[in-house]
C-alpha positions in Angstrom: 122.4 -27.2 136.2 121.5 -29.0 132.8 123.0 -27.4 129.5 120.1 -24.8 128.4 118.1 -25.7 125.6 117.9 -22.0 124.3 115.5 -23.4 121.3 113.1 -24.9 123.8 113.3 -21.8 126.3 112.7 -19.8 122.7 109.3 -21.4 122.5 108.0 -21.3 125.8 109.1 -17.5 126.0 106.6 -17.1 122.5 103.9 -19.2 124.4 104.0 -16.8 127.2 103.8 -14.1 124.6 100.7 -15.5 123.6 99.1 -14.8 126.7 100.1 -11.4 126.8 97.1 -10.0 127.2 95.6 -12.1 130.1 98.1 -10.8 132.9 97.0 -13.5 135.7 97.3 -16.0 133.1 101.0 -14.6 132.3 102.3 -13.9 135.7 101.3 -17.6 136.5 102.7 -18.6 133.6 106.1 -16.4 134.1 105.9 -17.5 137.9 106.3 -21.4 136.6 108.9 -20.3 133.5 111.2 -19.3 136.0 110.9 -22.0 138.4 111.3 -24.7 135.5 114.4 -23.1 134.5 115.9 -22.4 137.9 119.2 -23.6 139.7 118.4 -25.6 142.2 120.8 -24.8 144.8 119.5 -21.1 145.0 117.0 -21.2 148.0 116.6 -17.1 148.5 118.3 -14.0 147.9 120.3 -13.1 150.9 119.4 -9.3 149.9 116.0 -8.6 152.0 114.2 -5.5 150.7 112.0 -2.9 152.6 109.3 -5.1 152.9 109.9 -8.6 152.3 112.8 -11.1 151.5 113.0 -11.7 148.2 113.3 -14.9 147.1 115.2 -16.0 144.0 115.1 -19.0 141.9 118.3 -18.7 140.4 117.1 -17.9 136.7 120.2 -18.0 134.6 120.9 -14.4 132.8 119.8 -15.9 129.2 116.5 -17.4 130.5 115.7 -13.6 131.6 117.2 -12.2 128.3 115.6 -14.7 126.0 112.3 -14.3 127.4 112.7 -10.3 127.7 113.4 -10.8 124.1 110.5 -12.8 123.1 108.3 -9.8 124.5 109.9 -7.2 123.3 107.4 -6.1 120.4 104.3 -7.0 122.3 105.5 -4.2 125.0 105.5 -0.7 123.1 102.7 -1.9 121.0 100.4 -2.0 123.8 102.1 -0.2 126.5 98.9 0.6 128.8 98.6 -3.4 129.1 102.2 -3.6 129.9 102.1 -0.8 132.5 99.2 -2.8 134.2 101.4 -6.1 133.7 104.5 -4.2 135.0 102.4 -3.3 137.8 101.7 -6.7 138.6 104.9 -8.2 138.3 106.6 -5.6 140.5 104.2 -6.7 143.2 105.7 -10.0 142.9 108.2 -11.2 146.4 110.3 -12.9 143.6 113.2 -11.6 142.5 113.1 -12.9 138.4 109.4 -11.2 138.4 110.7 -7.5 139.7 113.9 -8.1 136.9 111.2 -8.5 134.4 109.1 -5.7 135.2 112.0 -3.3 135.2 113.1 -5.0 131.9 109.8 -4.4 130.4 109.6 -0.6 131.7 112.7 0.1 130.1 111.2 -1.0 126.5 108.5 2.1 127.4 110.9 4.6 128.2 110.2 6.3 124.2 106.8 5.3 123.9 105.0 6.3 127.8 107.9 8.4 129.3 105.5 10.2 131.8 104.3 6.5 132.8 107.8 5.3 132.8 108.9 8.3 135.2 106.0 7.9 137.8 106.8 4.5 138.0 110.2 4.5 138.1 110.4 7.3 141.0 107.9 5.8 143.2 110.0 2.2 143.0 113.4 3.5 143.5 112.0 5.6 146.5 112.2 2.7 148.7 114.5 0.2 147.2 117.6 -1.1 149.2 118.3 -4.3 147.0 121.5 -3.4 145.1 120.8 -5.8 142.4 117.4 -4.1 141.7 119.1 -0.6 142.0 120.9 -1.7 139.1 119.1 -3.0 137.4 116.6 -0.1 137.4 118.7 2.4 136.8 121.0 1.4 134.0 117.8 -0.1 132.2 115.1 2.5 132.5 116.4 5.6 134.3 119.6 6.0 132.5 118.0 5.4 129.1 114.8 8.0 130.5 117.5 10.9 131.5 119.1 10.8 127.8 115.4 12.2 126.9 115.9 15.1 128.7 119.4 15.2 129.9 119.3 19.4 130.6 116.3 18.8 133.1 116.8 15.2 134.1 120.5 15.3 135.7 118.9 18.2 138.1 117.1 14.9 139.3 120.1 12.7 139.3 122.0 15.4 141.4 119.7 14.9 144.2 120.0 10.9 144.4 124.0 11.6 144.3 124.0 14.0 146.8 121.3 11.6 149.0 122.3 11.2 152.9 120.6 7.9 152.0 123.6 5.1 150.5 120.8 3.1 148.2 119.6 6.7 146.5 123.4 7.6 146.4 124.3 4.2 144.6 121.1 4.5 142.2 122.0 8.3 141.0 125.4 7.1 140.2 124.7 3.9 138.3 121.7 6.1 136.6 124.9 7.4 134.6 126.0 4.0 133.4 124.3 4.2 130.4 124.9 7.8 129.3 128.8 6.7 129.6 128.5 4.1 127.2 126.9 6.5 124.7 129.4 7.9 122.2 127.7 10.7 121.0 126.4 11.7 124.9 126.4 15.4 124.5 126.5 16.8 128.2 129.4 14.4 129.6 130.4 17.5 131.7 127.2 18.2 132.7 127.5 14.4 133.9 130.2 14.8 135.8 129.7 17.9 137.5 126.7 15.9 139.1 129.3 13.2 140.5 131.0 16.2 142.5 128.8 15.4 145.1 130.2 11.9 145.7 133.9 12.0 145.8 133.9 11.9 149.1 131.3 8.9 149.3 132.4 6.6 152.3 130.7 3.3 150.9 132.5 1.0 149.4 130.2 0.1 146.8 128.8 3.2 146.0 132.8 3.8 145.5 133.2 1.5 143.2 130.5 2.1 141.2 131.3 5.5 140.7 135.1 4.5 139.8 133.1 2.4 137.2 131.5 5.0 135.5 133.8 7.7 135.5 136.4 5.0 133.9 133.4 3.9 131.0 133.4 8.1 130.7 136.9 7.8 130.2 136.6 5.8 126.9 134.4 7.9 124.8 135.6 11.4 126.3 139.2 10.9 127.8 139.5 14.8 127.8 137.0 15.1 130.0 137.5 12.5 132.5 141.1 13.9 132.6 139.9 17.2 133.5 137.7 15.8 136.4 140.0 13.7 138.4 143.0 16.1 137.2 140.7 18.5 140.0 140.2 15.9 142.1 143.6 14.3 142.8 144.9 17.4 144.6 143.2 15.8 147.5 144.3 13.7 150.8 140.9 12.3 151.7 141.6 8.5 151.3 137.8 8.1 149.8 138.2 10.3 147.1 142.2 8.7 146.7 140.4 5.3 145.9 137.9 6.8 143.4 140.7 8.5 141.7 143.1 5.7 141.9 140.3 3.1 140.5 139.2 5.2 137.9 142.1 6.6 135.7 142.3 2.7 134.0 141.2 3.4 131.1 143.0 6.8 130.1 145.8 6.9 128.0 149.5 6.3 130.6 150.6 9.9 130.0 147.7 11.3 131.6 147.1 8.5 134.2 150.9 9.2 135.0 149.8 13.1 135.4 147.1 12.3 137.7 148.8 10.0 139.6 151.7 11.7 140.3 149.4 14.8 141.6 147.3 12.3 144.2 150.3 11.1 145.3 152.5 14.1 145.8 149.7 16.1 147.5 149.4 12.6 150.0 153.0 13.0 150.9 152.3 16.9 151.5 149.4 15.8 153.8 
């Protein structure tokens, strides 16, 4: 691809600003934004969701950020006309247009959280595209639970503890952003609610949750230490990787603790 010419993607993301309030004439307008400033050699997402394949044009990550940027104050100011945008976009079989909407619903989590939550639950109900799982939950659920943390991790629970891997994946990455929070107040809350996947047999869900607990790790080792302390007296080879994977960021004398627990109790077993 061509170098980007963030000053010119700058002023079309203020044109399509401009149309704000005419959503056909934006989401034709976004629709063409992202196919100007595609890479070329991306054909289609090899992801396929529940209903339709999803294709992808390739948008480099600063096209989406500059023009989620350029919106940013036209979304909370009028945030019924977003939701109906949003609404829109989502309906979209195009990768770049579902990024946006979620990127836009996360600028209303403050402003329409009821809006936000409806939305939110009836999309993640039925989505199996990892990148959109992401996506969803670190930008609008995670940011939505720190509202309510006390009666929103209940929620998060169930996702972890889903029979179903893409709920399982999204309740975990939901905590993402709480980890990154210094001043989260209920980190052991948080955790309690990933007792129900250290046993998780997916690889990815695996490594997502060894993710998290090890961004946990930096603002609250104490914690963290606590949790896998527990959970290396165990010889289930899932819950060896999680443990293994996420003591990285701990100080060595209490990664040497743990360690030395996971592996004794694995020669006992």
């Amino acid at each position: 691809m061509p170098a980007l010419d963030i000053a010119q993607i700058r002023f079309e993301a203020a044109e399509l600003a401009g149309v704000f309030a005419d959503p056909q004439a934006f989401v034709a307008g976004a629709r063409e934004f992202f196919r100007r400033h595609s890479d070329p050699t991306v054909k289609q997402s090899p992801v396929v969701s529940v209903h339709v394949a999803l294709k992808g044009y390739g948008t480099p990550a600063p096209v989406m950020r500059t023009l989620v940027g350029g919106l940013r104050k036209a979304a909370p100011a009028r945030p019924a006309l977003t939701l109906a945008l949003i609404e829109l976009w989502w309906a979209e079989p195009v990768r770049e247009m579902k990024r946006l909407a979620v990127e836009q619903l996360g600028l209303l989590v403050t402003v329409s959280p009821g809006d936000v939550e409806a939305l939110m639950l009836r999309w993640q109900a039925t989505l199996d595209d990892l990148e959109l799982i992401e996506a969803l939950a670190t930008q609008v659920t995670g940011p939505w639970v720190l509202g309510d943390a006390g009666r929103r991790l209940a929620l998060v629970r169930q996702w972890v503890n889903s029979p179903h891997k893409h709920q399982r994946q999204f309740g975990v990455m939901t905590l993402a952003p709480l980890a990154k929070q210094r001043n989260f107040a209920d980190v052991s809350a948080a955790l309690e609610v990933l007792n129900g996947a250290m046993y998780e047999g997916d690889p990815e869900v695996r490594k997502s949750l060894a993710h998290v607990l090890r961004d946990f790790s930096v603002h609250s080792p104490s914690e963290v230490t606590r949790f896998l302390s527990q959970w290396a007296d165990t010889t289930d080879k899932n819950t060896n990787w999680i443990v293994r994977h996420a003591v990285e960021k701990l100080d060595a004398g209490a990664q040497a603790d743990i360690l030395a627990v996971l592996r004794g109790r694995n020669r006992a077993g």
